[in-house]
N, C-alpha and C positions, 0 to 999 in steps of 0.2 A: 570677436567671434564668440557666440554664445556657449558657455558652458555649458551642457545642459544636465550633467552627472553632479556634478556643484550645488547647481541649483536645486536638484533633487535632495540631494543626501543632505542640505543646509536645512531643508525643511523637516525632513525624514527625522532629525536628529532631537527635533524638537517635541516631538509625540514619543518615538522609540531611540534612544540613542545607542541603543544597544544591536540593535539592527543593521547598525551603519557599517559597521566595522565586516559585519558578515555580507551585506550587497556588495560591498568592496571587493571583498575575496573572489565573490562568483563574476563578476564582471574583467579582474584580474586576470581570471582564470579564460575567459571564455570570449576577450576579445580578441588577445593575441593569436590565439589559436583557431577562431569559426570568422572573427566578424573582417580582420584585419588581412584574412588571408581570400576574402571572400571575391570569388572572381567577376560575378557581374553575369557568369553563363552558366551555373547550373540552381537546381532546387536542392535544399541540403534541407535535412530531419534531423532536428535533435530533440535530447528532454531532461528535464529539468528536474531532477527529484529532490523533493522535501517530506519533513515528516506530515501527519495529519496534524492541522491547526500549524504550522510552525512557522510563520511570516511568509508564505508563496506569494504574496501580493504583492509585498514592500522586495521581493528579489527579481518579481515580474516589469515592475514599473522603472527600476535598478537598470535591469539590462537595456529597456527599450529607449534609456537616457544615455546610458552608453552605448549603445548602438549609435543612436544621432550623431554623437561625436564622434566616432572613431571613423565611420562611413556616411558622409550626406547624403550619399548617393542613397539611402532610403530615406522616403521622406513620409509615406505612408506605413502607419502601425496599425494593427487590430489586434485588439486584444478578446478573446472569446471569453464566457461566462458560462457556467450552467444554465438550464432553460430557466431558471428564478426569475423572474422582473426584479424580487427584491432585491435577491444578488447582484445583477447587474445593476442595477440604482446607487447600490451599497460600492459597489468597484468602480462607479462613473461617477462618485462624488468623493471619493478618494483620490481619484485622479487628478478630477479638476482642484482639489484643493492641493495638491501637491505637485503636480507638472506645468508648473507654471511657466514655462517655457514651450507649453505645446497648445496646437489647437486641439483640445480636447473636444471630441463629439458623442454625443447620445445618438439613439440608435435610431429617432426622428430627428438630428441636423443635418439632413443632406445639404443645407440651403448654406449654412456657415461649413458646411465641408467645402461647396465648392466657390465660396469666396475667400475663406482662409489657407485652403490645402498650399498653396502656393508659396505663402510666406513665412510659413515655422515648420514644421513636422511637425503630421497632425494625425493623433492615437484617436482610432474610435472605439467604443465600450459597446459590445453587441451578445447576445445572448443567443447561444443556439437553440434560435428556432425557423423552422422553415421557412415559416413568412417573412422574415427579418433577414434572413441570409441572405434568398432570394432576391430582395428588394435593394438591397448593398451591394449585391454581385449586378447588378444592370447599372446601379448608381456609381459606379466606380468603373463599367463598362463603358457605359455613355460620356462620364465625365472627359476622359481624355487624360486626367492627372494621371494615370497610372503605368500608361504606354509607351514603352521604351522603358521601364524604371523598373526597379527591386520592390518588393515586400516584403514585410516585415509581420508575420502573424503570429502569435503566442495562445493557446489555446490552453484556459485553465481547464482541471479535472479534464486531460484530453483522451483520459478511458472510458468516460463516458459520453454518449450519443454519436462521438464524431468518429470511433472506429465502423468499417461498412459489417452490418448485419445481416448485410446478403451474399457474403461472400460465399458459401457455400450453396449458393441458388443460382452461380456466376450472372450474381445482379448485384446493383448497389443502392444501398439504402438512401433515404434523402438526403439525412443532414451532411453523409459523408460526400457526397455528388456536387452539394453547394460548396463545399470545403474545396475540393478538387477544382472547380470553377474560379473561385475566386481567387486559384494559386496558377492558375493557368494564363488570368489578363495580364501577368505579369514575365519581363523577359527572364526573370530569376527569381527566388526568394529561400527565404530563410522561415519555417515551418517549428516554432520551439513548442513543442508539445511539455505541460507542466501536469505533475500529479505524486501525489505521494505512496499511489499503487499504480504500479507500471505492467504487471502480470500482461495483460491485452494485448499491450503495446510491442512489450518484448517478443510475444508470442503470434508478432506479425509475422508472415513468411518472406525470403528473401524478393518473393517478386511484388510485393507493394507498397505502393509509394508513402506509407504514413509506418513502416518500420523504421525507426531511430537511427542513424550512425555514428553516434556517438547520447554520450550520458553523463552527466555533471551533477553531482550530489553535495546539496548543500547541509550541514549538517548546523539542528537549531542550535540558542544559546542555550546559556548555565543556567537558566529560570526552568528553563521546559521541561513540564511533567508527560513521559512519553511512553512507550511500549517497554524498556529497560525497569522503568516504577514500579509500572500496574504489576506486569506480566514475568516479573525475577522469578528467582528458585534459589531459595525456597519462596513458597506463598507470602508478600509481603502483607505489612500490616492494613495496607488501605483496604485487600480484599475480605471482603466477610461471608461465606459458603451459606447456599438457601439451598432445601430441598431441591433435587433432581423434577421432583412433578408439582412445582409453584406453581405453572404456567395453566398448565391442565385445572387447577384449582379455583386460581384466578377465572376463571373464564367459563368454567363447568359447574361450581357450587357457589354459594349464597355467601361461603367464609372468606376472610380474607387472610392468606397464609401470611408465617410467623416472620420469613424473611422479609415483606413488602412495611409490615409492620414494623418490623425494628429499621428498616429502612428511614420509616417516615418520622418514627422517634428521632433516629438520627438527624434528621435533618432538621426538626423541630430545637434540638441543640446545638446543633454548628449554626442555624441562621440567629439565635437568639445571641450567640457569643457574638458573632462577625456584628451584628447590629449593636451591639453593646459596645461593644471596644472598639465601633468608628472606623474599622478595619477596612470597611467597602460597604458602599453602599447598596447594593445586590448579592443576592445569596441564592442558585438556584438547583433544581432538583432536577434529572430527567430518567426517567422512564422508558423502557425500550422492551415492551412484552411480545412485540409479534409487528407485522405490515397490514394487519385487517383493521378497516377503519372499525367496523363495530367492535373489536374487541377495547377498541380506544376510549370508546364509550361508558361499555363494560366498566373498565378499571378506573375512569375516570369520576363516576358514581362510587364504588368503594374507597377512593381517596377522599371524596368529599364528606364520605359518613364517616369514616374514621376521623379525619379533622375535625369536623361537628361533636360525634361524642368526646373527644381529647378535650377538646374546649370547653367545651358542657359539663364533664368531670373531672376539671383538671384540679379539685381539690380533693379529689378520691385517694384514698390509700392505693387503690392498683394501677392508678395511670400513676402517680409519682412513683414506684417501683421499674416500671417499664423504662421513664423517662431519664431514670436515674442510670438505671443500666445501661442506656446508650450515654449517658454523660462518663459515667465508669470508663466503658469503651474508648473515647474517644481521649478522655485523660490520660491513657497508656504512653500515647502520641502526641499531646498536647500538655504538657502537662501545668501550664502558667493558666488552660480554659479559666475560663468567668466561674465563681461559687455556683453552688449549684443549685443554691437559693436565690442567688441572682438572677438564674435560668429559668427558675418557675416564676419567680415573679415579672417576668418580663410576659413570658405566654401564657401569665393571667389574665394578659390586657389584651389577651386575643388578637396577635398582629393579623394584619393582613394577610394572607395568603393569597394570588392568583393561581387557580388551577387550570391550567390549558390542555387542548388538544390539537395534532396538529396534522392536517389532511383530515381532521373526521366532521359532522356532524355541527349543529349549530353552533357549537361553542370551539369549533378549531378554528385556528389563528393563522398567519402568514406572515408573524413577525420574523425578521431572520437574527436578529439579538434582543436578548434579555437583558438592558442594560441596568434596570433598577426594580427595586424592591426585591419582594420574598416572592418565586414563582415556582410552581413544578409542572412541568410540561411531557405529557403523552403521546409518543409519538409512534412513528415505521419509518419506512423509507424515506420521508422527510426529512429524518433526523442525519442523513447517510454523506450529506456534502452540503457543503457552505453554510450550515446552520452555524453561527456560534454564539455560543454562549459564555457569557462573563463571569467569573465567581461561579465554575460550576462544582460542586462541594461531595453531592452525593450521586450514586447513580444507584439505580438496579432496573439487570437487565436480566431477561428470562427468555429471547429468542432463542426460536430453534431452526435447524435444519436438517434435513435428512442428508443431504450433500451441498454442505456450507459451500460458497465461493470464496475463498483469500481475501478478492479485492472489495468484494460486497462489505463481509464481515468487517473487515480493518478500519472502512471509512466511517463502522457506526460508533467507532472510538471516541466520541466528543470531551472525554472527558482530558483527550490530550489538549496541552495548552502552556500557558507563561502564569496566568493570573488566577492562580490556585493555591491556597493555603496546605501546602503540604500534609501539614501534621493533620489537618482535620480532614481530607479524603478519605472518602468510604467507597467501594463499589462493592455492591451483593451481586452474587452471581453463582450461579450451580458449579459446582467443580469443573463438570466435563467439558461447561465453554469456557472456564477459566483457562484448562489445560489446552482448550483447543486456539483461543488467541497468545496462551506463551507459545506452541508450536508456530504459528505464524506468523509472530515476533521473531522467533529462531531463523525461520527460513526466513522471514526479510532481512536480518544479520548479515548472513550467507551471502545473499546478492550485495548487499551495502559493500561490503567488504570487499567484492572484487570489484564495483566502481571505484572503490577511493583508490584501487589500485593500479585503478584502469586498465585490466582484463576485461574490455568488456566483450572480447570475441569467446571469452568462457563463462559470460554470466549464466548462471542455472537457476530456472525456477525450479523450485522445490516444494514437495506440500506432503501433509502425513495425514495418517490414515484416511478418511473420506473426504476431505474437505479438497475441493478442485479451486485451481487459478483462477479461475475468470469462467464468464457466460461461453458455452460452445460456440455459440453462434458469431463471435467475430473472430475466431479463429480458422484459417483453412485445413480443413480435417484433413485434406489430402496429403498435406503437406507438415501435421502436426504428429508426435511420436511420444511415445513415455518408457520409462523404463521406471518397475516396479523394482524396491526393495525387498532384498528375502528371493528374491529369484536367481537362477542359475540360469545364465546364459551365455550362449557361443555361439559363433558362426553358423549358419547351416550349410552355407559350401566354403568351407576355409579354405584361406590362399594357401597354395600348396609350395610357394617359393621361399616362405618365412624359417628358413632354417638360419644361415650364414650369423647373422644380426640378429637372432633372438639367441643363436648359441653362446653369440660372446657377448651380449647381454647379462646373457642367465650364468656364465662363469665364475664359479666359487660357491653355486647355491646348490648344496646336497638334497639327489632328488630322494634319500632314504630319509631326509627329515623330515619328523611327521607333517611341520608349516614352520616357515621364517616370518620375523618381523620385519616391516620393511617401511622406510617410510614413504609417504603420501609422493612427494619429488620422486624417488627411486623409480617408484611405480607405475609412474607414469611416463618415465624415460623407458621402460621397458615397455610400455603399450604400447609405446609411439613406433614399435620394431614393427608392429602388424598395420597391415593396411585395410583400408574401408572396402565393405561391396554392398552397396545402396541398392543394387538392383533387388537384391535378396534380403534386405531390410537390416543390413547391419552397418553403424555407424559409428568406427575406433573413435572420434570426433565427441560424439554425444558421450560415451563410456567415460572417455580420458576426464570430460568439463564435467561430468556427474563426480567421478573421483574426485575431482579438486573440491570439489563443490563441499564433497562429504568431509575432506580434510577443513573447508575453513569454519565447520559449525565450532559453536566455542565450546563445548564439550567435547567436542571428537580427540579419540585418543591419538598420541603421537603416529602411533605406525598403524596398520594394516595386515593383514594375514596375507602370505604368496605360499602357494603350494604349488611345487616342482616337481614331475615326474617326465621319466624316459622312458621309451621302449616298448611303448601302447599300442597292441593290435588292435584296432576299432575300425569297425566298418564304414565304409561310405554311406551315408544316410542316417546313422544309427538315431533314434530319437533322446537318446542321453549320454551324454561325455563320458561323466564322471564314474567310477568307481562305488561301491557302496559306502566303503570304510571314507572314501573325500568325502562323499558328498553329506556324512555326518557332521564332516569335519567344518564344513563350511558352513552347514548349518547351525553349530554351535557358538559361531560366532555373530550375535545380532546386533551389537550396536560399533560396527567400522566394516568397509568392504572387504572379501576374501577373493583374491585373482587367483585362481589355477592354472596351469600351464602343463600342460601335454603336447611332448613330443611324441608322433604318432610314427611309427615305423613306414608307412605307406605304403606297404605290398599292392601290386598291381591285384591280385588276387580278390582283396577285399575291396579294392573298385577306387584302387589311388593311381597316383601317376608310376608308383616304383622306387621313389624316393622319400628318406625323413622327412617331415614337416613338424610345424609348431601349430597347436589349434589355443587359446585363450579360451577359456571360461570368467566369468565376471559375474560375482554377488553382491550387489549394493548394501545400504546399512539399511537394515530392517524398519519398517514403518514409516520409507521414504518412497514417494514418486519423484520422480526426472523428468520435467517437458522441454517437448524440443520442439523445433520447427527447423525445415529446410527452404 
């Protein structure tokens, strides 16, 4: 009987050996529990998360070999691609050289799918695009291989194209429609949605079929430079601060600002070192100023006069000043670099440079790796999934957004990876998106943290100040909720039964203290005393996982503020709980949540039943949103 996990990982080990040991884990993990227990009668969603760059491919191809094994009963895989041709070519020639145990097909072999489907398990490599979907959803229709049988489909970057975009138009979008089709020819299957921003996905509502139930977080090796590098605190050294208004510069004047420059010095020094010392044979640069192709253009003429003059003057007294000062720089962190006479004499000989563009204008490219030479490439949303890059050294990036998206922004992280010269990383970037991908580095922490724990009925997306989770539009707005940090809220028709079990709850906590500390657990054994009322848009559910949520950032302090009081005459309706003197109190606290708790006397009088009750108020940690979905 054919190994087919064996034979993967024997080859696997020979390119990445390092990899091995981690497909091991997740397959460890995820056949006893999804594939071994898998009945034959229902459709099951899961997903897969990795960091950005961090071997998704070699965990993808991992499972679909242990899969074969552990259940023959699948015998067809599909593994989906972004709509790249190059990508898909790039993931369909990795396959074939490495699942040598399957019939591997491209997304024109229908003709060897349907003479080989029979005799091995056989993975096809397909790119979501309409006409490709389309034309494999009848080809796997008509075939007849498929009926009566499981599937097995794995859908990379599955937050993008394949969540439906018309869901709030109660319509469905194509790509999502072909997905659905070709999960339908089958009497079951298995649906593993893979990506290393899940924001969309998590934020499906409980009534569609492409929300997750379960989540498996594979976490990269010891090489991988990732969101913990870049994005620490204090500011690490790879980050280097460019003016707030580069962009506007770049793009509006004839100059070219001071950050872009010392960018390119930079680079002009870490490629002359790595090419000297045989280190790699590629060294490259990317660029990330905006999504408009002409501005690509724009920038890509000031790269090229800057390179021109450097070269042209490189025996000037003010370019060796400049050049030196990023060699300076860079020796902080490096400090064995190449002389620095070395350095000029190497880019006296004028290397080569390729300068690319990429989506724009004659001179953009559709290469999907940099493997060799010296390149610096211009990019936008091209640059946002499956680009990679090899020896990538330097960045500067100057994008803006008025209301960033999480999962947009995270995936234009390229410079996450294995095969990067630590010491010599540079990224320029304006402070305020420095600070805005450590915030969501933070919030993806959060979540991480309660997968490995497998809470995932509390996982909480979390975002701060403007920047939102994902595109509105694959989200069902009817069904989707946020809770704002810094706000004070309660019930607007409180259960009026929550005396008995919130009293002995709340026993030994003095309601004349001005606020107790309490911790995160406590506090949430004590919400758990009050119940939900969904009608009136309040949800003890969402509150409690927002709590946790705030307890696991890794700064949040141990405990929490509870403020306890008795004996509150407040009206039916009123449009505020609190007190003057609390709601100071609450508000002085901004970075952990503040629960209040009023026992309300209840006189029939001011429009209660007659009887005490317990009303909750609840203020999140300031400069945090909560989304939810029902």
């Amino acid at each position: 009987m054919t190994n087919h996990l064996k034979s993967y990982l024997d080859i696997l080990a020979q390119s990445s050996p390092d990899a091995v040991s981690s497909v091991r884990k997740t397959v460890e993990k995820l056949m006893p529990e999804h594939i071994e227990q898998f009945t034959h009668r229902e459709h099951i969603v899961g997903l897969l998360l990795g960091q950005v760059q961090s071997g998704k491919t070699g965990q993808m191809l991992g499972i679909t070999a242990a899969t074969a094994d552990t259940d023959p009963g699948f015998n067809i895989f599909i593994l989906l691609t972004s709509s790249s041709s190059a990508l898909q070519q790039q993931t369909f020639k990795r396959a074939m050289e490495s699942m040598d145990t399957f019939n591997v097909c491209d997304e024109n072999d229908e003709v060897r799918f349907r003479s080989q489907a029979g005799r091995k398990p056989t993975l096809i490599i397909l790119k979501k695009n309409t006409k490709i979907l389309g034309k494999w959803r009848n080809t796997l229709a008509s075939s007849g291989l498929i009926a009566g049988r499981p599937i097995f489909v794995i859908d990379d970057e599955a937050d993008n194209a394949s969540p439906n975009t018309k869901v709030n138009q109660k319509d469905i979008s194509t790509i999502n429609k072909h997905l659905s089709h070709i999960l339908s020819l089958s009497t079951s299957s298995v649906y593993l949605q893979v990506t290393a921003t899940p924001q969309s996905l998590l934020l499906q509502s409980d009534e569609s079929a492409f929300k997750p139930t379960f989540v498996h977080y594979f976490p990269p090796g010891k090489n991988y430079l990732g969101g913990d590098f870049f994005y620490s605190d204090p500011k690490p050294f790879t980050n280097i601060t460019t003016d707030d208004d580069e962009l506007e510069v770049l793009l509006k004047s004839a100059e070219t600002p001071e950050g872009m420059t010392k960018a390119i010095d930079t680079y002009l020094v870490t490629s002359a070192h790595i090419m000297l010392s045989g280190d790699s044979k590629v060294c490259n640069f990317l660029i990330h100023p905006s999504s408009g192709i002409g501005d690509h253009e724009k920038i890509y003429e000031k790269v090229l006069a800057y390179l021109g003059d450097t070269f042209l003057n490189i025996d000037q007294p003010s370019i060796r000043v400049k050049l030196e000062a990023a060699w300076k720089n860079l020796q902080e962190s490096k400090p064995d670099i190449r002389d620095f006479q070395e350095v000029m004499d190497y880019l006296k000989t004028k290397p080569e440079i390729e300068v690319t563009t990429m989506n724009s204008g004659p001179s953009g490219k559709s290469r999907l790796t940099y493997e060799d030479g010296l390149n610096i490439v211009i990019g936008g949303n091209s640059l946002g999934r499956g680009v990679t890059f090899k020896s990538l050294q330097t960045v500067y990036y100057c994008r803006s957004a008025k209301s960033p998206q999480a999962d947009t922004f995270w995936q234009h992280c390229r410079m996450f990876g294995y095969d990067r010269d630590r010491q010599l990383m540079r990224v320029f970037m304006p402070l305020p998106l420095f600070k805005m991908f450590a915030e969501i580095n933070a919030s993806g922490e959060t979540l991480l943290k309660a997968v490995e724990e497998e809470r995932f009925d509390e996982m909480q997306i979390v975002t701060t100040g403007k920047t939102k989770p994902t595109r509105k539009n694959v989200v069902d707005q009817s069904k989707y909720s946020y809770i704002v940090g810094g706000v004070n809220y309660f019930p607007p028709q409180p259960d009026q039964s929550s005396q008995a079990d919130v009293e002995n709850a709340l026993e030994g906590y003095d309601d004349k203290a001005a606020e107790h500390d309490v911790s995160f657990e406590d506090a949430v054994s004590i919400l758990k005393q009050f119940s939900s009322d969904p009608v009136n848009g309040w949800n003890m559910t969402n509150y409690i996982n927002a709590i946790k949520a705030a307890g696991d950032e890794r700064k949040a302090p141990k405990t929490l503020k509870l403020i306890v009081r008795r004996g509150r005459k407040i009206s039916n309706g009123t449009r505020t709980l609190l007190s003057p003197d609390d709601r100071r109190t609450t508000m002085q606290y901004e970075d952990r949540p503040v629960i209040t708790l009023y026992q309300l006397t209840g006189d029939k009088d001011l429009g209660w039943d007659g009887k005490p009750f317990w009303v909750p108020n609840i203020k999140l940690t300031n400069n945090r949103v909560y989304h939810n979905v029902e």
